[in-house]
MARBA-3410 file (N, C-alpha, C, O; in Angstrom, 1 decimal):
229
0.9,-1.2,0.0,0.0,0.0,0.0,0.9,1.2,0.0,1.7,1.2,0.9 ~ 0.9,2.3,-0.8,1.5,3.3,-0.9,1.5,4.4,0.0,0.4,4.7,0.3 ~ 2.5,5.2,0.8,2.6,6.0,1.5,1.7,7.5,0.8,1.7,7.8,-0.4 ~ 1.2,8.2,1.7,0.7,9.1,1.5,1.4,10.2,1.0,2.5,10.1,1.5 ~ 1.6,11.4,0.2,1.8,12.2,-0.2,1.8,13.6,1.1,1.1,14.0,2.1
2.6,13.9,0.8,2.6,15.2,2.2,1.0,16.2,1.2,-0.1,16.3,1.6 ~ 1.6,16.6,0.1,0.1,17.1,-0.1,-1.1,16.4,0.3,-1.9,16.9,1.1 ~ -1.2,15.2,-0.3,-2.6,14.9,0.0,-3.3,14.9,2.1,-4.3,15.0,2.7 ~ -1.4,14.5,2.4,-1.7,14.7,3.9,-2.3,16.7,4.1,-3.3,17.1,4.7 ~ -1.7,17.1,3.7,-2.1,18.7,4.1,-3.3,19.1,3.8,-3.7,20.2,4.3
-4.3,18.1,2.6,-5.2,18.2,2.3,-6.4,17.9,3.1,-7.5,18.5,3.1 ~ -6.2,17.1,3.8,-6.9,16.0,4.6,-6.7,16.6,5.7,-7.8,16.6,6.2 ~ -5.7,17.3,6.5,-5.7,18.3,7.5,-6.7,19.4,7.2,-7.6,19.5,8.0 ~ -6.5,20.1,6.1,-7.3,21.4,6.1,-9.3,20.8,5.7,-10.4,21.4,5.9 ~ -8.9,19.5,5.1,-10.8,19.3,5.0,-11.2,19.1,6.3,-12.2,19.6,6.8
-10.2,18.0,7.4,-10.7,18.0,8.2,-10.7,19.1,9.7,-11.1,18.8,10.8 ~ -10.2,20.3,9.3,-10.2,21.6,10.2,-11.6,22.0,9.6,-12.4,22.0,10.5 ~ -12.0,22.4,8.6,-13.2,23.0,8.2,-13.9,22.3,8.4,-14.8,22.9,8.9 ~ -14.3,20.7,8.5,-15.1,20.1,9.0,-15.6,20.2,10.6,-16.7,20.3,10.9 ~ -14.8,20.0,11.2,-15.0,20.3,12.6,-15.4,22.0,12.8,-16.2,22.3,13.7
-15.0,23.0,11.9,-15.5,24.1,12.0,-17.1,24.1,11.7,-18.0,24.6,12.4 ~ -17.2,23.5,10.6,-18.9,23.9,10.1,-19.7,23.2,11.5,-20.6,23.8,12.1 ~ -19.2,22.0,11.7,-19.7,21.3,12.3,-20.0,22.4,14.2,-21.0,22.2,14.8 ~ -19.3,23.0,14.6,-19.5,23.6,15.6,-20.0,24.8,15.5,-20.3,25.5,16.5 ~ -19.9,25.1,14.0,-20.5,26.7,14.1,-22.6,26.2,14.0,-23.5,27.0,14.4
-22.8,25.2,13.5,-24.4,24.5,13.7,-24.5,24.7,14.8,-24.8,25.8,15.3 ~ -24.0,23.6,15.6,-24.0,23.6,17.3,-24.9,25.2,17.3,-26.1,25.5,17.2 ~ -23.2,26.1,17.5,-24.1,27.7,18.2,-25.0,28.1,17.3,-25.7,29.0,17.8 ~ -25.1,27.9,16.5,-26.1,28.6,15.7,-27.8,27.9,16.3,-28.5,28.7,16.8 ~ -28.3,26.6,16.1,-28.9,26.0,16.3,-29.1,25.8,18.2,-30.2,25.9,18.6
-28.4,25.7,18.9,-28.7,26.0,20.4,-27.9,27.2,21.0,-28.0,27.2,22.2 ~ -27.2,28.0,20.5,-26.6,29.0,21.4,-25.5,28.5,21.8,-25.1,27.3,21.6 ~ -25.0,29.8,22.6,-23.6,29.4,23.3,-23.6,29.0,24.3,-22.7,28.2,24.6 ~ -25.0,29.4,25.5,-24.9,29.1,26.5,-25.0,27.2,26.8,-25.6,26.5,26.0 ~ -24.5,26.8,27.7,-24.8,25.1,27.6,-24.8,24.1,26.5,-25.7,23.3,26.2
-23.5,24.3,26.0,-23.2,23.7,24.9,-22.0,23.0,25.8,-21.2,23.6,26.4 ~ -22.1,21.4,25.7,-21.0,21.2,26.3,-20.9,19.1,25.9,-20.6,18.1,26.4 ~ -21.2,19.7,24.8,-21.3,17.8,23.6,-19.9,17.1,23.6,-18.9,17.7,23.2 ~ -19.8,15.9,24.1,-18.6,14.9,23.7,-19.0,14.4,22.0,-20.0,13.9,21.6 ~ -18.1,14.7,21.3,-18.3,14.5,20.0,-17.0,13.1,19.8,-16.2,12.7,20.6
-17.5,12.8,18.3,-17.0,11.2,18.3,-16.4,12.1,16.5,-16.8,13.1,15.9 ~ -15.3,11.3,16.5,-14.7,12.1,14.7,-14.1,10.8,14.3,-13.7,9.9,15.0 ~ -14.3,10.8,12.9,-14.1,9.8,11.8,-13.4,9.9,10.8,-14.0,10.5,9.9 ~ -12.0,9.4,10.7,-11.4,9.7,9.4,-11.4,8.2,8.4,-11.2,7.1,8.8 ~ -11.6,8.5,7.2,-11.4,7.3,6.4,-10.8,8.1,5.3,-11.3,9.1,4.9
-9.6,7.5,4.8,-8.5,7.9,3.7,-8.3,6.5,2.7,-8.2,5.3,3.1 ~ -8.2,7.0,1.3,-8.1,5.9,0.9,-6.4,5.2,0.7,-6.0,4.3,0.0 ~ -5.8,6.0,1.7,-4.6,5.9,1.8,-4.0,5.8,3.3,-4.5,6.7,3.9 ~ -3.4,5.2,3.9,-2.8,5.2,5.8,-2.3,6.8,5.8,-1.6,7.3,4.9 ~ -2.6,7.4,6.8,-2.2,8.9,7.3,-1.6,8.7,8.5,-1.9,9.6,9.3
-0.7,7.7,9.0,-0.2,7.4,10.3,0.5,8.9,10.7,0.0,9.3,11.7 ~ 1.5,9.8,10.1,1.5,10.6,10.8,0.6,11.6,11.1,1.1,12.3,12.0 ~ -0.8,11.9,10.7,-1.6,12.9,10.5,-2.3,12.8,12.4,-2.8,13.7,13.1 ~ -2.1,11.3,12.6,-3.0,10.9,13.6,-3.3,12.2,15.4,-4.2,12.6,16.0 ~ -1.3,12.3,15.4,-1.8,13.2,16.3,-1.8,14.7,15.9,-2.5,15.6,16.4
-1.3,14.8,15.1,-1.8,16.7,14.8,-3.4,16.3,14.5,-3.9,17.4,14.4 ~ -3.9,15.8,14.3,-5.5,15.3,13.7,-6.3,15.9,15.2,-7.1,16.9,15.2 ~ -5.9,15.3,16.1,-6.3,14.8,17.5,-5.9,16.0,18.6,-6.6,16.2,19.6 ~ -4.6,16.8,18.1,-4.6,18.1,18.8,-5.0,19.3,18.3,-4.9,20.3,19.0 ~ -5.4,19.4,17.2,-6.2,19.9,16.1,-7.6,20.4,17.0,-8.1,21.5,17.5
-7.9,19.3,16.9,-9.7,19.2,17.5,-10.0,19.8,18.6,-10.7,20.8,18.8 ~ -9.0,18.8,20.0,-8.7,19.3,21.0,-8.6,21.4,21.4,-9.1,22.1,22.3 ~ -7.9,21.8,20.6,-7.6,23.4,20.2,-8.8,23.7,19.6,-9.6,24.5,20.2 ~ -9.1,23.1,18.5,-10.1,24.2,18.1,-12.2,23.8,18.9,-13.2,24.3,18.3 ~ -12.2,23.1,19.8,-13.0,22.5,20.8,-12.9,24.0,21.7,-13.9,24.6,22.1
-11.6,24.1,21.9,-11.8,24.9,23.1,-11.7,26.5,22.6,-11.7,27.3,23.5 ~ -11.6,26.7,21.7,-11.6,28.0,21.0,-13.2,28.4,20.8,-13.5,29.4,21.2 ~ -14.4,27.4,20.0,-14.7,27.6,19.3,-16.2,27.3,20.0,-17.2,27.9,19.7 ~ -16.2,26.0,21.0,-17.1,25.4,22.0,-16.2,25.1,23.2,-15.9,23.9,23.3 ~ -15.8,25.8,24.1,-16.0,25.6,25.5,-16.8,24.6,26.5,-18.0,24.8,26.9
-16.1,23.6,27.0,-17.1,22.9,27.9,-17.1,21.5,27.0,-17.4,20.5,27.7 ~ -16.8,21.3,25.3,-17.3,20.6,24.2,-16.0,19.5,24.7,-14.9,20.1,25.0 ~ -16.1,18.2,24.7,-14.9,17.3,24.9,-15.1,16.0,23.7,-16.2,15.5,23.3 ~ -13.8,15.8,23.2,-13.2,14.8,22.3,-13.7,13.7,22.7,-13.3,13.9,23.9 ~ -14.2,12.6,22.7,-14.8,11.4,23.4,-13.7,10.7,22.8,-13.0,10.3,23.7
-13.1,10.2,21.5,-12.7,9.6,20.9,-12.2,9.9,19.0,-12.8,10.8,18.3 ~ -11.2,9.3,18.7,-11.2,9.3,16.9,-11.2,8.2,16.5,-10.5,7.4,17.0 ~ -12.1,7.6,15.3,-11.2,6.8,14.4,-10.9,6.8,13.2,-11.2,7.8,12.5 ~ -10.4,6.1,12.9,-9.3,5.6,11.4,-9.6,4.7,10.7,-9.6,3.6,11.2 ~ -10.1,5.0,9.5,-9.9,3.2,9.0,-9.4,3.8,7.6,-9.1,5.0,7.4
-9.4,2.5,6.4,-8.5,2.9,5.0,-9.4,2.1,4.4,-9.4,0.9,4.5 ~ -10.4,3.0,3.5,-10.7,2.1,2.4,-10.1,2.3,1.0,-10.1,3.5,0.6 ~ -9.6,1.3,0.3,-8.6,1.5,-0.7,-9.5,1.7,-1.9,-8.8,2.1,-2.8 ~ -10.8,1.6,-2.2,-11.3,1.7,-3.4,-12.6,3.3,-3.2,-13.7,3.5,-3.7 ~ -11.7,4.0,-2.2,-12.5,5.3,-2.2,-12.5,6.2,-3.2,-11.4,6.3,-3.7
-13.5,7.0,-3.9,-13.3,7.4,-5.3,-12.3,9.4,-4.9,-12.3,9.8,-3.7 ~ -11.9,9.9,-5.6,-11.6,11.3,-4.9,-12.9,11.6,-4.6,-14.0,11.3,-5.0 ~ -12.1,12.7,-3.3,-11.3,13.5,-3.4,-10.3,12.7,-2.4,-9.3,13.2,-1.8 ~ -10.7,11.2,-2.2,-9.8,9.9,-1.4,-10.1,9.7,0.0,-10.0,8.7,0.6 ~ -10.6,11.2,0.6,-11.0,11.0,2.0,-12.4,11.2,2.2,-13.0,11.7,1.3
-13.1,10.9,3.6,-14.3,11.5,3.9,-14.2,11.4,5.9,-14.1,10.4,6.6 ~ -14.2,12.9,6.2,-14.7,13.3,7.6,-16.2,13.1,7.9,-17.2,13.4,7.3 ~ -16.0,12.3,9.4,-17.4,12.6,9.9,-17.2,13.0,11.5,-16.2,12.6,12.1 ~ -18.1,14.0,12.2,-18.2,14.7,13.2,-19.8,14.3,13.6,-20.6,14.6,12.8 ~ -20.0,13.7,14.7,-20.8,13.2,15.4,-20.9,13.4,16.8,-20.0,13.2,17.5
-22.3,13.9,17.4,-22.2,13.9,19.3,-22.5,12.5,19.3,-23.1,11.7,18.6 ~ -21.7,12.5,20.8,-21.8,10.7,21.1,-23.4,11.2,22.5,-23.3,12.2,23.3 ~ -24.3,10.3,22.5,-24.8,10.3,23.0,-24.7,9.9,24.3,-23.5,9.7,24.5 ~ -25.6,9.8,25.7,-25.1,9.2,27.0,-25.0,7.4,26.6,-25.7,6.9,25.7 ~ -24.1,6.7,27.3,-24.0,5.6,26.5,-24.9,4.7,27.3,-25.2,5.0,28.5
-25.4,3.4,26.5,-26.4,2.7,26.9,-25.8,1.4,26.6,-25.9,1.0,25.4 ~ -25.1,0.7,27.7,-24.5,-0.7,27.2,-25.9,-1.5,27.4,-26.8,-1.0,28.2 ~ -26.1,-2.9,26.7,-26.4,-4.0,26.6,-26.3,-4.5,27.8,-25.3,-4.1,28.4 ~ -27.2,-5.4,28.4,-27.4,-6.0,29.3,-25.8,-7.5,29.3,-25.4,-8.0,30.3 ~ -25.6,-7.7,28.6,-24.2,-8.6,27.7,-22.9,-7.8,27.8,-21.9,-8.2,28.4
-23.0,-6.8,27.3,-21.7,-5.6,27.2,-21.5,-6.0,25.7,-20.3,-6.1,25.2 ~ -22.7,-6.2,24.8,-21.7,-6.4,23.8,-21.4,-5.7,23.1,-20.9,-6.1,22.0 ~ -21.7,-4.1,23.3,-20.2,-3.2,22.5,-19.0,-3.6,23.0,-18.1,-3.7,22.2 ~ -18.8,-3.9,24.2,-17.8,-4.1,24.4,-16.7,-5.0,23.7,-15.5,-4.7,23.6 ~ -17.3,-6.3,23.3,-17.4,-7.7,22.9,-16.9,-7.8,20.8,-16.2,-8.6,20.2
-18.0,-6.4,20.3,-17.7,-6.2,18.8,-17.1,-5.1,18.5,-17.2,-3.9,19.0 ~ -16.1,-5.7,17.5,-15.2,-4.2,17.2,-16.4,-3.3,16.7,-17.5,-3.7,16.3 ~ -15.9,-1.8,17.0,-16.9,-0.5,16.2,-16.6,-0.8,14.5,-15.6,-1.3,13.8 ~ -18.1,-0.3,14.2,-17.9,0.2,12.7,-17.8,1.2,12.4,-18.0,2.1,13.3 ~ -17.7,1.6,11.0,-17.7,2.8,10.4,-18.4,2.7,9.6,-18.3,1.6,9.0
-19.2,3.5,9.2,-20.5,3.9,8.0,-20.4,4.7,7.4,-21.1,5.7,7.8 ~ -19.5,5.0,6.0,-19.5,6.1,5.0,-20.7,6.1,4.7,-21.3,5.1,4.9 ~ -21.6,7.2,4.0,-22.6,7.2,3.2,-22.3,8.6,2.6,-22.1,9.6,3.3 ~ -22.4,8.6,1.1,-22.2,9.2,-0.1,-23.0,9.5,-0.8,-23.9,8.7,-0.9 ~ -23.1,10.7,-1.7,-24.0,10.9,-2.6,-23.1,12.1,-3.8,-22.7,13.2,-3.9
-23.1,11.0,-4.2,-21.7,11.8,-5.5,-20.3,12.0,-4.9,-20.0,11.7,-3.7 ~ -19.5,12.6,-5.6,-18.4,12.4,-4.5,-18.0,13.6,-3.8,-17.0,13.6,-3.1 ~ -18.7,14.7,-4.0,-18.3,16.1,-2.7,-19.1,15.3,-1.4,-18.3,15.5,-0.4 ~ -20.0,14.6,-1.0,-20.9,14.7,-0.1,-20.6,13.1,0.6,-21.1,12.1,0.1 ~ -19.8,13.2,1.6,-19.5,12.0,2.1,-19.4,12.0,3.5,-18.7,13.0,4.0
-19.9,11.2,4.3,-20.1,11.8,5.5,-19.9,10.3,6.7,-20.8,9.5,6.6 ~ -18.9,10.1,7.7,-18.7,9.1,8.4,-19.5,8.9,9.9,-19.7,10.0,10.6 ~ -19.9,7.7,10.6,-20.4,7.7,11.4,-19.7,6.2,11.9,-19.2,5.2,11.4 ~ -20.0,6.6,13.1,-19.2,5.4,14.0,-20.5,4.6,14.9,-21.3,5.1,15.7 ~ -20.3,3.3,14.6,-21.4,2.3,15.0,-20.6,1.3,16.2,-19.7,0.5,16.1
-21.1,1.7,17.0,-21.0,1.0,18.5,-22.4,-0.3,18.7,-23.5,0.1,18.6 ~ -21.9,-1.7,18.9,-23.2,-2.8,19.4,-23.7,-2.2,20.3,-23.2,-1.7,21.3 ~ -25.6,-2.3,19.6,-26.5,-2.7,21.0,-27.5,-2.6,20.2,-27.6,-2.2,19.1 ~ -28.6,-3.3,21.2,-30.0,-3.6,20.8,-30.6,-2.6,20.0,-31.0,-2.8,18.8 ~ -30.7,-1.4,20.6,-31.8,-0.8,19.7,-31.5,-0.2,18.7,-30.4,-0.4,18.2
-32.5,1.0,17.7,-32.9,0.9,16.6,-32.2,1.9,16.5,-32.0,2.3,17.6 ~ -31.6,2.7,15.6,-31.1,4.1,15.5,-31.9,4.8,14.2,-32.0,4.3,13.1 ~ -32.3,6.2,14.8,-33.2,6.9,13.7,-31.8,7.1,12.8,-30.7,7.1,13.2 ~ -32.4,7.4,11.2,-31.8,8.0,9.9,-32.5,9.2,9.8,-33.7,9.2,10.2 ~ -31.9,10.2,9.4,-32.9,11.5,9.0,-32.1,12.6,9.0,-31.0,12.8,9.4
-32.9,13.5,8.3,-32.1,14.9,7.7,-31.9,15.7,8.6,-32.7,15.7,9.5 ~ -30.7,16.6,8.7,-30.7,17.3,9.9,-29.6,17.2,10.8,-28.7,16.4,10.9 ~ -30.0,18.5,11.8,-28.9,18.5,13.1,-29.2,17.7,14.1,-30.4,17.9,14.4 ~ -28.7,16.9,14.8,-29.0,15.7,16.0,-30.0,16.7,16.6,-29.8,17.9,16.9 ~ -31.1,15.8,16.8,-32.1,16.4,17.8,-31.8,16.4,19.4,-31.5,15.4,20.0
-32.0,17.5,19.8,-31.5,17.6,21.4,-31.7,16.8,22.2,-32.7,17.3,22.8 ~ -31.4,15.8,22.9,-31.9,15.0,23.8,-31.9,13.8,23.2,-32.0,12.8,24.0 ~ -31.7,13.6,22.1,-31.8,12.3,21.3,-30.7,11.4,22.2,-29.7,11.9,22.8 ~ -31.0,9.8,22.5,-30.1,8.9,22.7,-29.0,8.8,21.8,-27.8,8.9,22.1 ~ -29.5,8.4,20.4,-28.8,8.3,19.1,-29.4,8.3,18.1,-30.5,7.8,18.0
-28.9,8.8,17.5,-29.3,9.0,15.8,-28.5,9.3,14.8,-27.7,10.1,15.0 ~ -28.5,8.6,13.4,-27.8,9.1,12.4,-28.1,10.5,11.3,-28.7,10.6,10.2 ~ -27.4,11.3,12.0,-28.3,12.7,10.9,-27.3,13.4,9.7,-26.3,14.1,9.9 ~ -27.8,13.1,9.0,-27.6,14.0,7.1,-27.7,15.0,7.9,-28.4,15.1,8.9 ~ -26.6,16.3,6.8,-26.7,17.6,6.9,-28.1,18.0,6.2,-28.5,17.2,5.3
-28.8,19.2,6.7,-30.1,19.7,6.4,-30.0,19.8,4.9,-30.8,19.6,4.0 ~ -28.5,20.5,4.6,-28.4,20.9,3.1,-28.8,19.7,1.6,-29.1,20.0,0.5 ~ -28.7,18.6,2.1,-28.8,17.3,1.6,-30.2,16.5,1.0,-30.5,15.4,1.0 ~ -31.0,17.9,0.3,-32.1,17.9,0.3,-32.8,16.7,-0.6,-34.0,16.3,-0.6 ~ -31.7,16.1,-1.2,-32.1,14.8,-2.4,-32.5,13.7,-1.1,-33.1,12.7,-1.6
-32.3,13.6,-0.1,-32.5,12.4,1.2,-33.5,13.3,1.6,-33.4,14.5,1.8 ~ -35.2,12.3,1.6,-36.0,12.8,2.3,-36.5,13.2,4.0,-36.3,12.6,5.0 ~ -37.2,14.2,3.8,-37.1,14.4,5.2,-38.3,13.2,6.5,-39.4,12.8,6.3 ~ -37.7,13.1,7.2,-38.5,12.6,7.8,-37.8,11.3,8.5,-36.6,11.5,8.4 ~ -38.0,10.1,9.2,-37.3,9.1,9.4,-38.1,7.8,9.0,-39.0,7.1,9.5
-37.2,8.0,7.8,-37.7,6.3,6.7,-37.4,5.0,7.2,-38.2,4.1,7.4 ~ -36.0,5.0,7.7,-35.1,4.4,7.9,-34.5,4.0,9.5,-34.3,5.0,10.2 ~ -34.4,2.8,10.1,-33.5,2.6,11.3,-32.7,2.0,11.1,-32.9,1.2,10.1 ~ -31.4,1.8,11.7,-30.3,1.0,11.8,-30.1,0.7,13.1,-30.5,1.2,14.1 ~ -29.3,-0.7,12.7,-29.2,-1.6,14.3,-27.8,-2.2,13.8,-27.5,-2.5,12.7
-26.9,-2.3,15.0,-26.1,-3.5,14.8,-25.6,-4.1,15.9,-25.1,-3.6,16.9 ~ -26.0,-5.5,15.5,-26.3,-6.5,17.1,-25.7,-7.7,16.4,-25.3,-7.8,15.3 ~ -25.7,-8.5,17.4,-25.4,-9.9,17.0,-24.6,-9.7,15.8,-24.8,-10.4,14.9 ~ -23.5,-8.6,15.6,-22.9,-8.9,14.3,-22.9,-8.5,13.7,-21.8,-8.2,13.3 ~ -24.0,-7.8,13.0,-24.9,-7.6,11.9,-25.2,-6.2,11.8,-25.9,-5.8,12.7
-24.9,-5.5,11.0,-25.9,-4.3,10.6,-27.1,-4.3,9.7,-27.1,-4.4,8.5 ~ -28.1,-4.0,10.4,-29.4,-3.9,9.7,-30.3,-2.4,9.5,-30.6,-1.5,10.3 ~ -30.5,-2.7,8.2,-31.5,-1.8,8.2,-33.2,-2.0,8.3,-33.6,-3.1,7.9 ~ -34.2,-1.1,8.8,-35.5,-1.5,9.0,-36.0,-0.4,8.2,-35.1,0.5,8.1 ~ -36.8,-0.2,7.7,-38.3,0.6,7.0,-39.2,0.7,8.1,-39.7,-0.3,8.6
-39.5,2.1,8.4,-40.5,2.7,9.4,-41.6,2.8,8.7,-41.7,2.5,7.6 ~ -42.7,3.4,9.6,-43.9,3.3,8.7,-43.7,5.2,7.9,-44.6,5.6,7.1 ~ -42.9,5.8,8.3,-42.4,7.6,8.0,-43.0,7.2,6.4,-42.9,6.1,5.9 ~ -43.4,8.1,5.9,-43.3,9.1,4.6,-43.5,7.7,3.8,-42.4,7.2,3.5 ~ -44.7,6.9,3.6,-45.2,5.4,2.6,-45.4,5.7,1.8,-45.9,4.9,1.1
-45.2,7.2,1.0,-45.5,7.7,-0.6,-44.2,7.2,-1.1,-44.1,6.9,-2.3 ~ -42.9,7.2,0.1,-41.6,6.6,-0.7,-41.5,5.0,-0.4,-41.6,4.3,0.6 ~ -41.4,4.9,-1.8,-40.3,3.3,-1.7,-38.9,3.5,-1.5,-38.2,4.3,-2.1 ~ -38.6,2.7,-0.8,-37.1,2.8,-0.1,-36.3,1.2,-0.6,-36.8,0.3,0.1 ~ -35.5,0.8,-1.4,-35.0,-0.3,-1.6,-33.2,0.4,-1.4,-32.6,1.4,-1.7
-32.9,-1.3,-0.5,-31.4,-1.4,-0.3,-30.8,-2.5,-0.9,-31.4,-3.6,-0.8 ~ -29.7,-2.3,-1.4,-29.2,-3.2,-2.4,-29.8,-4.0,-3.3,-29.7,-5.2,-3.5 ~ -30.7,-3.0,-4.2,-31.7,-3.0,-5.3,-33.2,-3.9,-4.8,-34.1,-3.9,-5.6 ~ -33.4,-4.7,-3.3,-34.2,-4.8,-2.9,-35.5,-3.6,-2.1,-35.2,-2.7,-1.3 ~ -36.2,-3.7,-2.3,-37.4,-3.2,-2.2,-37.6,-3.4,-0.5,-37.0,-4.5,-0.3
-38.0,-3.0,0.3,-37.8,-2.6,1.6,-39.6,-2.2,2.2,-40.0,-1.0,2.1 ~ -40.4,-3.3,2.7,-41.7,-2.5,2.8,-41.5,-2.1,4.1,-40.4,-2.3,4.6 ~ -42.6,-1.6,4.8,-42.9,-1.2,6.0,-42.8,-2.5,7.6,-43.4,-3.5,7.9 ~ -41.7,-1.8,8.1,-41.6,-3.0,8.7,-40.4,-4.0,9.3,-40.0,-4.5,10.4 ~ -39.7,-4.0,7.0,-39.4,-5.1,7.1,-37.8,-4.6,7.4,-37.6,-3.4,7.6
-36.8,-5.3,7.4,-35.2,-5.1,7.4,-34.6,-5.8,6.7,-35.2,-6.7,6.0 ~ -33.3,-5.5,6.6,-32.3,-6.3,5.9,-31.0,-6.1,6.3,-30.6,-5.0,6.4 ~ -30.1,-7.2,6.4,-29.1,-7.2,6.7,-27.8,-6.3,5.5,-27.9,-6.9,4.3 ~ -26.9,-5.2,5.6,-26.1,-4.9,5.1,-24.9,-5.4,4.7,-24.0,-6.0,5.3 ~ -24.9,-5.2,3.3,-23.1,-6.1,2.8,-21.7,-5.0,3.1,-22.1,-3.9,3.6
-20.4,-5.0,2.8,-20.0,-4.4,3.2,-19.9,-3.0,2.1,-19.3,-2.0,2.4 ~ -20.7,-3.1,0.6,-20.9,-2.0,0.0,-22.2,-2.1,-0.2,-22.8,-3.1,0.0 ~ -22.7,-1.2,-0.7,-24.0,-1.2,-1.4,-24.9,0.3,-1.6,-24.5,1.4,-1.2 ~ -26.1,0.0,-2.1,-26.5,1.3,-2.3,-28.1,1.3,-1.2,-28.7,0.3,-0.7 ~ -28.5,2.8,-1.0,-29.9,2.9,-0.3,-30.6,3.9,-1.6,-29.9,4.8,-2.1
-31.7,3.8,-2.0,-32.4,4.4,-3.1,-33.9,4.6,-1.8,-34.3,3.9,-0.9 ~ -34.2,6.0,-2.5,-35.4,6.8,-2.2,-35.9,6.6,-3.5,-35.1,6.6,-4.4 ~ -37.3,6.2,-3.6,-38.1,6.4,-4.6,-39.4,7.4,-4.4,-39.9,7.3,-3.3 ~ -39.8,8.3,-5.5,-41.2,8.7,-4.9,-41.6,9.2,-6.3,-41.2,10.3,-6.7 ~ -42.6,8.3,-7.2,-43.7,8.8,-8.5,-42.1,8.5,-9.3,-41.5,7.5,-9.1
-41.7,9.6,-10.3,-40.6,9.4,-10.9,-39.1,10.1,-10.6,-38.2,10.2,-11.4 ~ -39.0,10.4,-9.5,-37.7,10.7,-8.4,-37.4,10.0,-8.4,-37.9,8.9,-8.7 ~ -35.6,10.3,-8.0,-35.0,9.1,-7.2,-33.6,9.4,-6.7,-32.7,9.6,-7.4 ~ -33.7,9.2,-5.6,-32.0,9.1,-5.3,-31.2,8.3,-4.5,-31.9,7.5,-3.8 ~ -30.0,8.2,-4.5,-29.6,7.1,-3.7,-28.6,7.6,-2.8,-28.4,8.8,-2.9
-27.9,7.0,-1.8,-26.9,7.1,-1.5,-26.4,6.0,-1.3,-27.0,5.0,-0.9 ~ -24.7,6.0,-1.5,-24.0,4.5,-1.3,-23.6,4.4,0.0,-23.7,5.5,0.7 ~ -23.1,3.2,0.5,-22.9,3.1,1.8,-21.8,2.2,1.8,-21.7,1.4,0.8 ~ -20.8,2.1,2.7,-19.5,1.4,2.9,-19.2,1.6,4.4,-19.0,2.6,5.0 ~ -19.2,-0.1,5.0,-19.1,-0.5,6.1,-18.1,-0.9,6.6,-18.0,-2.0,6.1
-16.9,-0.7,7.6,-15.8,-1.5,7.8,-15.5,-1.2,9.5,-16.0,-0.3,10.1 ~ -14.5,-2.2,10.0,-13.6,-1.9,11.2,-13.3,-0.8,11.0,-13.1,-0.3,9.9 ~ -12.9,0.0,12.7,-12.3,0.8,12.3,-10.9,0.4,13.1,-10.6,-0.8,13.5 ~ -10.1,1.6,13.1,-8.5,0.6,12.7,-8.2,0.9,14.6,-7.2,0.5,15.2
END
């Protein structure tokens, strides 16, 4: 596997400084300054190893946390390398970690975390980190709703993903699944060219696509699942 390029490393520094910026300037905008005080979870995937990036990445955040959100703490990072990522080669994701809710088992403890790219062309790529446990996690457009346990939320700007929560994810026993809610039945929702009614779920491969249908619309987003490192 080829070593990274200092440019492409310097690149991946500055997308991921602006990412953590947009991402905290929502925060204040959407609740204020006062009592803002979110442990956030961050995601890097490169389609190349950034082993040196790891700690300027990590004191990066740390600094601009305390500049930008006060009170706001680093929970964690991960890493992973997918090799058949299309450019711009990388994709950041910035996420609040919710209060955590172990399994009666411990079994986050028990399964490595995943990572969940989802894409829609290649500017728009966005990482999320999946910890085991029972329940369902909402999909939906938007800034994490206040109080939420967990949830996976698209930026608002992302208007081709309809609004509403079509979609849950679970990963338990192993497995990441998706379910079909009863939200917005004017859309058909099919994952990995399967059709998805109300209700029903399906287990995720490590690539594949999620399609919105509604009359003659349509969009998709791709999805790519792995360890993280």
């Amino acid at each position: 596997m080829q070593a990274a390029r200092p440019e492409f490393e310097t690149e991946v520094l500055t997308a991921f400084s602006a990412k953590l910026r947009e991402y905290c300037d929502h925060l204040l905008r959407s609740r204020g300054a006062e009592g803002i005080g979110p442990v956030l979870v961050v995601s890097v995937v490169t389609a190349i190893p950034v082993p040196a990036l790891r700690k300027r990445l990590d004191d990066l955040a740390v600094q601009m946390l305390g500049r930008r959100l006060p009170g706001a703490r680093l929970d964690r990072m991960f890493f992973a390398v997918d090799q058949a990522m299309s450019e711009p080669m990388y994709a950041i994701g910035v996420e609040e970690r919710p209060p955590v809710e172990r399994p009666a088992d411990d079994e986050a403890a028990r399964l490595p975390v995943q990572l969940l790219t989802l894409s829609f062309g290649r500017p728009h790529k966005f990482v999320f980190g999946l910890e085991a446990r029972a329940a369902w996690v909402p999909i939906r457009r938007g800034l994490p709703t206040a109080g939420a346990r967990r949830e996976i939320a698209l930026p608002e700007y992302l208007s081709m993903v309809p609004r509403g929560v079509l979609l849950e994810l679970r990963y338990s026993h192993g497995r990441v699944e998706l379910r079909r809610t009863e939200d917005r039945p004017e859309y058909h929702v099919e994952v990995d060219q399967s059709r998805l009614d109300r209700g029903q779920s399906i287990a995720l491969g490590p690539r594949g696509g999620i399609a919105f249908r509604n009359g003659g619309g349509q969009a998709e987003l791709r999805y790519v699942l792995m360890e993280r490192l």
